[in-house]
C-alpha beads as a LAMMPS data file, in Angstrom:
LAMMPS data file: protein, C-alpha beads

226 atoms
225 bonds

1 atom types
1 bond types

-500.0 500.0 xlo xhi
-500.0 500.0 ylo yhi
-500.0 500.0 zlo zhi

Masses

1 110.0

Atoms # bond

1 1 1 -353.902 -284.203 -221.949
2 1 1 -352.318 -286.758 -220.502
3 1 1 -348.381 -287.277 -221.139
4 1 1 -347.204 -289.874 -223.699
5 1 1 -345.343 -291.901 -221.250
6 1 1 -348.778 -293.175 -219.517
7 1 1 -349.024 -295.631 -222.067
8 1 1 -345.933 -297.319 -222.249
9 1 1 -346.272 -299.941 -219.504
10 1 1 -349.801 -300.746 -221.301
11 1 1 -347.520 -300.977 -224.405
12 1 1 -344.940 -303.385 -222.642
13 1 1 -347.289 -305.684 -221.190
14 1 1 -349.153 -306.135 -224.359
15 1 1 -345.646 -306.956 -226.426
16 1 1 -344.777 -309.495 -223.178
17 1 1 -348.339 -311.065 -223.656
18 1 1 -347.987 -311.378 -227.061
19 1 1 -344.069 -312.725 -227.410
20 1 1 -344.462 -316.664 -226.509
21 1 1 -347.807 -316.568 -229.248
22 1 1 -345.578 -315.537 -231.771
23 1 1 -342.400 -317.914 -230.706
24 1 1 -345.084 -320.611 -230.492
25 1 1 -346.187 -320.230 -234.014
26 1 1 -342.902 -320.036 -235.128
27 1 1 -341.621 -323.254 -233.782
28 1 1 -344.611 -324.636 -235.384
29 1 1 -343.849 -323.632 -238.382
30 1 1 -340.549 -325.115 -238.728
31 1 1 -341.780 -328.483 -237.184
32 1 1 -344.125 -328.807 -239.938
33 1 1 -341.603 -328.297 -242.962
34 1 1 -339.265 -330.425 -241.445
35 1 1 -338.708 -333.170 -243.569
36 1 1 -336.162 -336.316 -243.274
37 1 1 -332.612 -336.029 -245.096
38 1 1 -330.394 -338.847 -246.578
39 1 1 -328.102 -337.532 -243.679
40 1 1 -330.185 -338.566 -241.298
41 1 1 -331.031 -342.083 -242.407
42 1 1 -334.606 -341.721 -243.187
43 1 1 -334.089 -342.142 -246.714
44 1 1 -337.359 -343.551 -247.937
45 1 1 -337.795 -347.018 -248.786
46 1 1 -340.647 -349.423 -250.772
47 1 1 -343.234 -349.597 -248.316
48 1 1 -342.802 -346.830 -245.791
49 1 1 -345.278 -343.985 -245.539
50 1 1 -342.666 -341.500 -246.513
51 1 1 -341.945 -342.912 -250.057
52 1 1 -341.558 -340.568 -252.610
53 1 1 -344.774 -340.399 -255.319
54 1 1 -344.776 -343.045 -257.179
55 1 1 -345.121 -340.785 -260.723
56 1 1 -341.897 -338.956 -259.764
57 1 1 -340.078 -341.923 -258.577
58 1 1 -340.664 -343.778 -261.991
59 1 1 -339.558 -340.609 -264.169
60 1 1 -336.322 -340.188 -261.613
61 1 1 -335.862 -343.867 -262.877
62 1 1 -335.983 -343.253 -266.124
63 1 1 -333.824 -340.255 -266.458
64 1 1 -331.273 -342.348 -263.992
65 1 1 -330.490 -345.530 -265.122
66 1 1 -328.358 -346.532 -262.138
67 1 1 -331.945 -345.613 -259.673
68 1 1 -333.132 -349.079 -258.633
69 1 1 -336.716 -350.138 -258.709
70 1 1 -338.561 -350.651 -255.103
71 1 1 -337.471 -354.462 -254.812
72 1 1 -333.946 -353.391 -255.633
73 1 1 -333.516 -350.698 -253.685
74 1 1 -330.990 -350.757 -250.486
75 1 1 -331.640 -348.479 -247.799
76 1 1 -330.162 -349.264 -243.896
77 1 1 -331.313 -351.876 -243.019
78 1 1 -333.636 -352.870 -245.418
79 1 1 -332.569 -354.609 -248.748
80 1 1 -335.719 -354.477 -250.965
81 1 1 -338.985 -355.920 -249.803
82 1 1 -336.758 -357.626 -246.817
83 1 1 -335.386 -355.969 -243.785
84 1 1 -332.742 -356.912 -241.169
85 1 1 -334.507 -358.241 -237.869
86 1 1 -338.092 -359.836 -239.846
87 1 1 -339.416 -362.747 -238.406
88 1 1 -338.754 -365.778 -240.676
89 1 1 -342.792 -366.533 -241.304
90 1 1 -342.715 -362.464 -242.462
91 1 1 -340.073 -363.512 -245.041
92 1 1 -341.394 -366.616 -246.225
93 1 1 -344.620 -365.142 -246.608
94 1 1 -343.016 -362.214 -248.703
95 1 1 -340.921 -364.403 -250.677
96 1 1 -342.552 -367.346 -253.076
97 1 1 -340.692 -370.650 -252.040
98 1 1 -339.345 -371.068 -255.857
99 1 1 -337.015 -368.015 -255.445
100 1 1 -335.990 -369.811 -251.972
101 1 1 -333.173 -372.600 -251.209
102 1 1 -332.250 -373.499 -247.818
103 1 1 -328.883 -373.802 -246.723
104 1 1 -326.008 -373.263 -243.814
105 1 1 -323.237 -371.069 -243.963
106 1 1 -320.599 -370.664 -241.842
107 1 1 -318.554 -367.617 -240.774
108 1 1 -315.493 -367.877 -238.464
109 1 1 -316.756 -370.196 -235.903
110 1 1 -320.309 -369.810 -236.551
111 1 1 -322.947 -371.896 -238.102
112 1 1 -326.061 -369.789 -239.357
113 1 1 -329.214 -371.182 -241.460
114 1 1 -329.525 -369.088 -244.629
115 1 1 -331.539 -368.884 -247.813
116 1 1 -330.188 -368.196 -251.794
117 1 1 -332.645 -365.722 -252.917
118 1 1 -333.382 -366.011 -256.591
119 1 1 -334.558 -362.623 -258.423
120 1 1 -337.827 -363.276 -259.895
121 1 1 -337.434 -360.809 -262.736
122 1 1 -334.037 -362.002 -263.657
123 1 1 -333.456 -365.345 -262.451
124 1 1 -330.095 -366.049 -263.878
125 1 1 -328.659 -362.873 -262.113
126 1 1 -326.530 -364.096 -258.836
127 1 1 -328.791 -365.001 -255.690
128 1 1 -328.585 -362.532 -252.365
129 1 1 -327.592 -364.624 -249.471
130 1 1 -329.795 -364.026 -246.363
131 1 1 -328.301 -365.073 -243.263
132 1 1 -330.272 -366.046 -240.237
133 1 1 -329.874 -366.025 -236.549
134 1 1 -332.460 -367.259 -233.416
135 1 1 -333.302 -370.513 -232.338
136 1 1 -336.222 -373.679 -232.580
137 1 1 -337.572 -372.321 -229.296
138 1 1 -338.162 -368.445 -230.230
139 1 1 -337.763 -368.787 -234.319
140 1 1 -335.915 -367.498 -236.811
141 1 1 -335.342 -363.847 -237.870
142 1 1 -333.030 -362.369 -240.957
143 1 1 -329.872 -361.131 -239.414
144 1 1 -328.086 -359.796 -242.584
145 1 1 -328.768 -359.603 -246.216
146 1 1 -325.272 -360.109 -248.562
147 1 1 -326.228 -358.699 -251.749
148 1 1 -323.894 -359.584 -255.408
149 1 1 -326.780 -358.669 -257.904
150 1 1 -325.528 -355.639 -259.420
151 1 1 -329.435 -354.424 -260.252
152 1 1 -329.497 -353.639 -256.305
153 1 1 -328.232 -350.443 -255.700
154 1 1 -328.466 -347.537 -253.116
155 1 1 -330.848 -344.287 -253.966
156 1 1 -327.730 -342.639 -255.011
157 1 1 -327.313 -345.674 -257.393
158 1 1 -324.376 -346.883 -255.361
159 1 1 -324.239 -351.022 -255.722
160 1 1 -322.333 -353.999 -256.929
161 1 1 -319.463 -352.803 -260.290
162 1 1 -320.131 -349.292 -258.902
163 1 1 -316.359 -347.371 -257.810
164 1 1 -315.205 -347.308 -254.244
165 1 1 -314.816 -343.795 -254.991
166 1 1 -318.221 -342.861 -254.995
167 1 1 -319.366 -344.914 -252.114
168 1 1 -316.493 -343.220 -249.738
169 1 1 -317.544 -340.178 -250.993
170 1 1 -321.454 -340.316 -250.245
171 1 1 -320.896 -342.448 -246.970
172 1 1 -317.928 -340.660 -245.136
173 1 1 -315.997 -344.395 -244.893
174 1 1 -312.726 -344.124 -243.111
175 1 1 -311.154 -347.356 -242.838
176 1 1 -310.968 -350.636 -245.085
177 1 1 -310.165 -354.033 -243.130
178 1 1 -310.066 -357.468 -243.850
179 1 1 -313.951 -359.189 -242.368
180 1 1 -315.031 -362.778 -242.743
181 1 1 -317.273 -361.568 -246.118
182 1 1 -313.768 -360.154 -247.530
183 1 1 -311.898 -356.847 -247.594
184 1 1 -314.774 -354.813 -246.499
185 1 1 -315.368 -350.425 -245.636
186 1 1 -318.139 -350.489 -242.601
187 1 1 -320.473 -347.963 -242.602
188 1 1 -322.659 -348.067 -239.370
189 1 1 -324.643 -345.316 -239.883
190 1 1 -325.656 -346.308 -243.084
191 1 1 -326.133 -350.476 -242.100
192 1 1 -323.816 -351.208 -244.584
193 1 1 -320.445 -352.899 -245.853
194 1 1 -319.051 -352.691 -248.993
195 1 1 -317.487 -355.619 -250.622
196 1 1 -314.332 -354.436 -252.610
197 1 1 -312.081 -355.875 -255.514
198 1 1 -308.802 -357.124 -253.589
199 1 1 -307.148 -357.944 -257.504
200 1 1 -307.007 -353.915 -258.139
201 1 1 -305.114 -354.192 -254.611
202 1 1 -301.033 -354.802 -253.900
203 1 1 -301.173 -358.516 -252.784
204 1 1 -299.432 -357.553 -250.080
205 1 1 -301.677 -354.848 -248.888
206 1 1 -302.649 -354.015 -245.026
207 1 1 -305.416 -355.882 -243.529
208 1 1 -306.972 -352.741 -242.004
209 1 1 -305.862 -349.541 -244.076
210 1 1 -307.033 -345.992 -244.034
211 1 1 -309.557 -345.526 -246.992
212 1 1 -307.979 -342.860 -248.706
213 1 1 -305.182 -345.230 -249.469
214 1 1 -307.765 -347.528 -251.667
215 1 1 -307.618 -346.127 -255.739
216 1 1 -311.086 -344.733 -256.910
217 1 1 -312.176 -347.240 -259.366
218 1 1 -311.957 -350.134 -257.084
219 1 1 -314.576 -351.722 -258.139
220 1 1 -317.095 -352.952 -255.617
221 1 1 -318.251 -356.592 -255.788
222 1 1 -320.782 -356.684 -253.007
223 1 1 -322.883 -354.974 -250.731
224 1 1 -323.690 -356.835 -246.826
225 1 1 -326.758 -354.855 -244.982
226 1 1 -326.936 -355.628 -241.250

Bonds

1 1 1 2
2 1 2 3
3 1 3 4
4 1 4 5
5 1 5 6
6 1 6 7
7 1 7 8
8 1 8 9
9 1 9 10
10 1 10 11
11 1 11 12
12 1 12 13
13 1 13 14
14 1 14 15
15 1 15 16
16 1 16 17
17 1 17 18
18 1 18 19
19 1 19 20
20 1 20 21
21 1 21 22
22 1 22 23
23 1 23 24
24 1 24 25
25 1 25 26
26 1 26 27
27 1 27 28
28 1 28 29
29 1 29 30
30 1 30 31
31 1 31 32
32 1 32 33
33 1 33 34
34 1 34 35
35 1 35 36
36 1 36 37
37 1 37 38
38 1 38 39
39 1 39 40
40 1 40 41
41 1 41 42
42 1 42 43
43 1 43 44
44 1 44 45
45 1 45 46
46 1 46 47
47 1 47 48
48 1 48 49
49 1 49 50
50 1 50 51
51 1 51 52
52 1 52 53
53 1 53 54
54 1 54 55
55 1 55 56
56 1 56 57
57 1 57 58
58 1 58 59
59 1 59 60
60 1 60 61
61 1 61 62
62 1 62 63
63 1 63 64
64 1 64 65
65 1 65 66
66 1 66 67
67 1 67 68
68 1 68 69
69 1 69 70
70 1 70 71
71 1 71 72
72 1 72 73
73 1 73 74
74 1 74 75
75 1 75 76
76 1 76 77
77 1 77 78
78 1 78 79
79 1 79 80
80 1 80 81
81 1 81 82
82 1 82 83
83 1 83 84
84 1 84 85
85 1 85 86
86 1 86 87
87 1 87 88
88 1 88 89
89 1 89 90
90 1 90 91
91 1 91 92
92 1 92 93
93 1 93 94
94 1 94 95
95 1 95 96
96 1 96 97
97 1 97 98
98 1 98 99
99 1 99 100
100 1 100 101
101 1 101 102
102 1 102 103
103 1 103 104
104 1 104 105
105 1 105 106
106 1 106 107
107 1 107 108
108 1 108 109
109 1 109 110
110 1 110 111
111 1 111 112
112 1 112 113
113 1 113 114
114 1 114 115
115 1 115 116
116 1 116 117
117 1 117 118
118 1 118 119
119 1 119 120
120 1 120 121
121 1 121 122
122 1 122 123
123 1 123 124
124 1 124 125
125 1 125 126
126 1 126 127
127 1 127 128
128 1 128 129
129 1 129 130
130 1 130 131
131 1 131 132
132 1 132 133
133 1 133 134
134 1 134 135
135 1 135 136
136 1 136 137
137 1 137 138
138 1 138 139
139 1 139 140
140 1 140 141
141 1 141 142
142 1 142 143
143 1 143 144
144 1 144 145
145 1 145 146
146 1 146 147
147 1 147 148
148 1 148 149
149 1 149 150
150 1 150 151
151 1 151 152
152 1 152 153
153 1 153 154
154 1 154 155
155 1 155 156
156 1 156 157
157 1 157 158
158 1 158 159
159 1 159 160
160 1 160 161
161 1 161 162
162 1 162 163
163 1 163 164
164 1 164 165
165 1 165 166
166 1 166 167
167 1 167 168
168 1 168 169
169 1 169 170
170 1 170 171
171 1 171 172
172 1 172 173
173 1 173 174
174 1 174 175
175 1 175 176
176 1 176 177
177 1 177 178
178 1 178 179
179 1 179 180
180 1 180 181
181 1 181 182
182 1 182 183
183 1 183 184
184 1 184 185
185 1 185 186
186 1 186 187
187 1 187 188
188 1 188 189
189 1 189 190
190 1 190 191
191 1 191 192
192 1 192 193
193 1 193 194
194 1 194 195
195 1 195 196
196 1 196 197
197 1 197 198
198 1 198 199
199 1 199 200
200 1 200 201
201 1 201 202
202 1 202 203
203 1 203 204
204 1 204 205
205 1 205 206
206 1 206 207
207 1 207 208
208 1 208 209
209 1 209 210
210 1 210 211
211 1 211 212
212 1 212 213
213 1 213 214
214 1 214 215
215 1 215 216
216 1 216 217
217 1 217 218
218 1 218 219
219 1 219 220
220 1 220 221
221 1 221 222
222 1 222 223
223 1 223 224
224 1 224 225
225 1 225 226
């Protein structure tokens, strides 16, 4: 009979055969239940393949009156139907003209062409402002979308009358500073600025303040995606 430790280097090549097969499957297993997070910024928006389904997005609504509808939702970036960077022909075409009124506005020492966007299901609710940037030569594309309609609102249901509070808490803002759209907390890795209340602030207040130092229920009065 032959001794039992013949058959262990059979036995150890067979396990070293069979190691990167099983790692292998492994890895692609996780790669196929990874899904995007709000953490990453790949919250889903109207329009992009990785929307939620439709029937559970309307009952989410429902139970959450704060959850915005697709044309209302904010998302980085992307305001709505309308996202920072379209061409101006994508935006006109995605936008009927009677919602639409040309004008300039001006911001420190610039001079950009802009639109007043009326909402089509509530017209007398106040326009968003969308700012443009580009030239005659290579056209015009949206540059940033300045939102005061309280209806838009975040998928958290952050948006205009909403508390400082909860934005700072869900976006990790860390300082508050005075910007050409008003006292404003910048969140770059969301796309967004948040408009605050200066009247709930001490008129002498810092122009650039930590954000800890702002009270809870300021309220915000408007949202600017870039």
């Amino acid at each position: 009979m032959l001794p039992s430790t013949f058959f262990l280097p059979g036995i150890g090549m067979l396990r070293a055969a069979l190691l990167p097969l099983a790692l292998l499957a492994g890895l692609t297993a996780c790669d196929s239940s990874t899904t995007p997070t709000a953490s990453s910024g790949a919250s889903p928006f109207a329009g992009d393949s990785r929307a939620t389904d439709p029937d559970a997005a309307a009952q989410r609504i429902a139970q959450t009156p704060n959850m915005p509808d697709s044309l209302h939702l904010i998302s980085p970036g992307q305001a709505g139907r309308l996202r920072v960077r379209m061409p101006e022909k994508l935006l006109l075409a995605r936008v009927p003209a009677d919602q639409l009124r040309k004008l300039t506005r001006t911001v420190g020492d610039s001079t950009y062409p802009a639109y007043e966007m009326r909402d089509a299901q509530d017209p007398s609710a106040p326009p968003t402002l969308l700012e443009m940037a580009g030239n005659q030569q290579r056209g015009f594309y949206l540059r940033r979308i300045i939102v005061t309609d309280p209806q838009y609102r975040t998928g958290e249901g952050v948006g205009v009358g909403s508390p400082f509070g909860a934005a700072r808490q869900l976006f990790g803002l860390t300082r508050v500073r005075t910007t050409p759209d008003g006292f404003a907390a910048v969140s770059r890795q969301a796309r967004m600025a948040w408009l605050l209340d200066e009247n709930s602030l001490p008129a002498d207040h810092s122009t650039d303040m930590p954000s800890a130092e702002i009270p809870t229920a300021t309220r915000i009065t408007g949202v600017v995606v870039y």
